[in-house]
C-alpha positions as a LaTeX table, in Angstrom:
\begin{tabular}{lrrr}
\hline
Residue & $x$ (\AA) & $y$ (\AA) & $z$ (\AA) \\
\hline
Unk1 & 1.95 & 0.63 & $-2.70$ \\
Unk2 & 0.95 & 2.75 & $-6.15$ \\
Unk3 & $-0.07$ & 5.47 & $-4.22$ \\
Unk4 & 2.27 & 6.94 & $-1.93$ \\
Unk5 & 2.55 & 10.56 & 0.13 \\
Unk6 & 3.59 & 11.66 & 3.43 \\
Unk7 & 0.06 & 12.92 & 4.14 \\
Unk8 & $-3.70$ & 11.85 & 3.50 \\
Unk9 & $-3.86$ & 14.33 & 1.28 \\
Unk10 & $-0.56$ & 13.70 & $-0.70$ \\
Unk11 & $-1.95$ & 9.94 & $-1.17$ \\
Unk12 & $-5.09$ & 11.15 & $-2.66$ \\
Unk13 & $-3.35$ & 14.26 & $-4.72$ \\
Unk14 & $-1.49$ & 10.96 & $-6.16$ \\
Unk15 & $-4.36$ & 8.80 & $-6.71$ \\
Unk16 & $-6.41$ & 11.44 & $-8.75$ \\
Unk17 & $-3.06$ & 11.99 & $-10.72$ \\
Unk18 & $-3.22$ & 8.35 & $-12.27$ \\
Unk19 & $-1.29$ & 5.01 & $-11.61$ \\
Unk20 & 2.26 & 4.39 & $-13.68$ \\
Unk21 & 4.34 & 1.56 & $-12.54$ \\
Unk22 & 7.99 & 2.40 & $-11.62$ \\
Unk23 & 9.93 & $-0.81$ & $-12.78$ \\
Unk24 & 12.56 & 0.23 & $-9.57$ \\
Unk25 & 9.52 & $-0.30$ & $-7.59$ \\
Unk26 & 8.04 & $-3.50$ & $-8.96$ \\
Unk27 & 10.67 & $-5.18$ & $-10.18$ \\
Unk28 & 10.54 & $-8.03$ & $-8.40$ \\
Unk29 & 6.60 & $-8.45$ & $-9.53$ \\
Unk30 & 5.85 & $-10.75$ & $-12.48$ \\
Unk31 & 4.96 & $-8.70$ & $-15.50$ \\
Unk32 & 1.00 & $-10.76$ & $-15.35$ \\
Unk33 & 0.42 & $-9.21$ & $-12.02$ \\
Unk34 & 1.68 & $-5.66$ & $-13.25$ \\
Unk35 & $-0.75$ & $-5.45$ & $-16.34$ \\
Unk36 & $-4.03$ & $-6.68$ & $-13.86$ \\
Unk37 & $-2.62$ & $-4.51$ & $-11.45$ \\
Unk38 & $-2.70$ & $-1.47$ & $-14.42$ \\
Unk39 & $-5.66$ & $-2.78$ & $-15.78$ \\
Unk40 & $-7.55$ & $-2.83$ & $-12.27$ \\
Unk41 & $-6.14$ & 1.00 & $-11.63$ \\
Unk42 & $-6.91$ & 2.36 & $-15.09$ \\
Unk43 & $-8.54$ & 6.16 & $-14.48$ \\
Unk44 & $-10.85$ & 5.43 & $-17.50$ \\
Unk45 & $-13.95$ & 4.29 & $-15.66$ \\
Unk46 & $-15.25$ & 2.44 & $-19.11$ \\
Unk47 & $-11.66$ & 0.82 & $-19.63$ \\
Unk48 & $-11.23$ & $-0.41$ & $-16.35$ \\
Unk49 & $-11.10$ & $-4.24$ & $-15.90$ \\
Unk50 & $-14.31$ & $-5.29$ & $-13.83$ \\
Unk51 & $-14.76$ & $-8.03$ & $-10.45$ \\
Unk52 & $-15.85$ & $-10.62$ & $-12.52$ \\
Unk53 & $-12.65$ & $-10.07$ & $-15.62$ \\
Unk54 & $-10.38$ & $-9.94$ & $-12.55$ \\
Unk55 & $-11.97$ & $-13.27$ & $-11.18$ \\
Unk56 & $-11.08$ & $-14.24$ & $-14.50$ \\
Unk57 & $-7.39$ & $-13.07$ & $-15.24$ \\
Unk58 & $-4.99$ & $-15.70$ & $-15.79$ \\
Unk59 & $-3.20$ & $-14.09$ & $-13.06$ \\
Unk60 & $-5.90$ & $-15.12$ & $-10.63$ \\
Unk61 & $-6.85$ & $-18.15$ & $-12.13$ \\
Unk62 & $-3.24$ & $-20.20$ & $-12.18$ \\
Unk63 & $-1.30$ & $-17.71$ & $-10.44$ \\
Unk64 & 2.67 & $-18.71$ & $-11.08$ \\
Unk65 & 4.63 & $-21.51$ & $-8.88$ \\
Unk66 & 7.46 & $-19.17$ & $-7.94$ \\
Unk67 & 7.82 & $-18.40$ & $-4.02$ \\
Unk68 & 8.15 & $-14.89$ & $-2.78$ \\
Unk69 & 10.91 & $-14.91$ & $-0.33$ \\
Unk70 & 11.69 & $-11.10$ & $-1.10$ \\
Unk71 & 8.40 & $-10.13$ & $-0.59$ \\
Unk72 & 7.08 & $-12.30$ & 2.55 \\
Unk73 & 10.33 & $-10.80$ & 3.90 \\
Unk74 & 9.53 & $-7.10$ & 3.14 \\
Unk75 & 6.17 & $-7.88$ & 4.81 \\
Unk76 & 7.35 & $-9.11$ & 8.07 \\
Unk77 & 9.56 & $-6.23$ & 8.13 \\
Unk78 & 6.70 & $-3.55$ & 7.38 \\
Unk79 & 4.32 & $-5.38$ & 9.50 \\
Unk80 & 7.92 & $-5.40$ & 12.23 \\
Unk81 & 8.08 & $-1.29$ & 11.78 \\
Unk82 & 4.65 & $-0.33$ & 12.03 \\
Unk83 & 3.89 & $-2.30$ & 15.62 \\
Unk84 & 7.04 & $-0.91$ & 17.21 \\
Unk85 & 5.73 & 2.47 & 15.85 \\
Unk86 & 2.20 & 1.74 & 16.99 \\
Unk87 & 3.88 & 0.39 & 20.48 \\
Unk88 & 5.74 & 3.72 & 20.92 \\
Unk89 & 3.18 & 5.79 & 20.10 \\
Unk90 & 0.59 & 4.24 & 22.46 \\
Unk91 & 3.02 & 4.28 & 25.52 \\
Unk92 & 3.54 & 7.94 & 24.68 \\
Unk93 & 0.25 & 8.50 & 24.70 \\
Unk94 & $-0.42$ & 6.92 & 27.94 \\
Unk95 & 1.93 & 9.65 & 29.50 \\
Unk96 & 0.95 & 12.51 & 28.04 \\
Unk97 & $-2.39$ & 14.78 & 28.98 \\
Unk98 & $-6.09$ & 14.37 & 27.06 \\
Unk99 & $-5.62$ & 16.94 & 24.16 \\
Unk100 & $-1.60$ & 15.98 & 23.67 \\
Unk101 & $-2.51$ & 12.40 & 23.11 \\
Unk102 & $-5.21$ & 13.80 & 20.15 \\
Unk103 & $-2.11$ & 15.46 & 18.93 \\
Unk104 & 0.38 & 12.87 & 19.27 \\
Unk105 & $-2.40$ & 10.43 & 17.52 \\
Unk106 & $-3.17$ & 12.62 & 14.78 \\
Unk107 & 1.20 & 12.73 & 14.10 \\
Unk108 & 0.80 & 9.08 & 14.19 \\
Unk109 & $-2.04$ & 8.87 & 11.46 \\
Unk110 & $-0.51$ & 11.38 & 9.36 \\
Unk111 & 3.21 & 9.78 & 9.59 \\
Unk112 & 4.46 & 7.00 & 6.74 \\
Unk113 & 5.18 & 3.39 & 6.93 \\
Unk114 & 6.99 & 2.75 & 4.25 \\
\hline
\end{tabular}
């Protein structure tokens, strides 16, 4: 994701800081999707590429033939991770008193998936 942190308040620290693209991190995205993705992030309100330019964007419009084994693979792992962690939580939960679960929830919220 572009905007990362451990906590809600880490990920919006980031946000507010801007959006830079890590080439580590995207490196396996097409350099098209990178510049609508910068484009569509851009903190300038009056430079920022609008619904209907997006709609628009080569990207969008003939978006490229190659498959995406790495990432449909990364995505069944994330989407793996986060229902064993949402599976352990819950059973947790269901064993601990009232005002522990809100705790034990709140952990859960605040905790990464990435």
């Amino acid at each position: 994701p572009p905007f990362v942190g451990r906590t809600q308040g880490d990920i919006l620290t980031n946000t507010l800081k801007g959006f830079k693209i890590q080439k580590v991190d995207w490196k396996d995205v097409s350099l098209p999707a990178r510049k609508l993705l910068g484009a569509m992030l851009n903190m300038e309100r009056t430079k920022r590429i609008t619904a209907n330019e997006i709609l628009e964007h080569d990207w969008v419009v003939s978006p490229p033939d190659t498959k995406l084994p790495a990432t449909a693979d990364r995505i069944r792992r994330l989407n793996t991770r986060r229902k064993v962690k949402e599976a352990a939580t819950k059973s947790a939960m269901a064993e601990q008193s009232d005002f522990r679960s809100k705790q034990m929830y709140q952990t859960y919220v605040n905790m990464p998936t990435g």
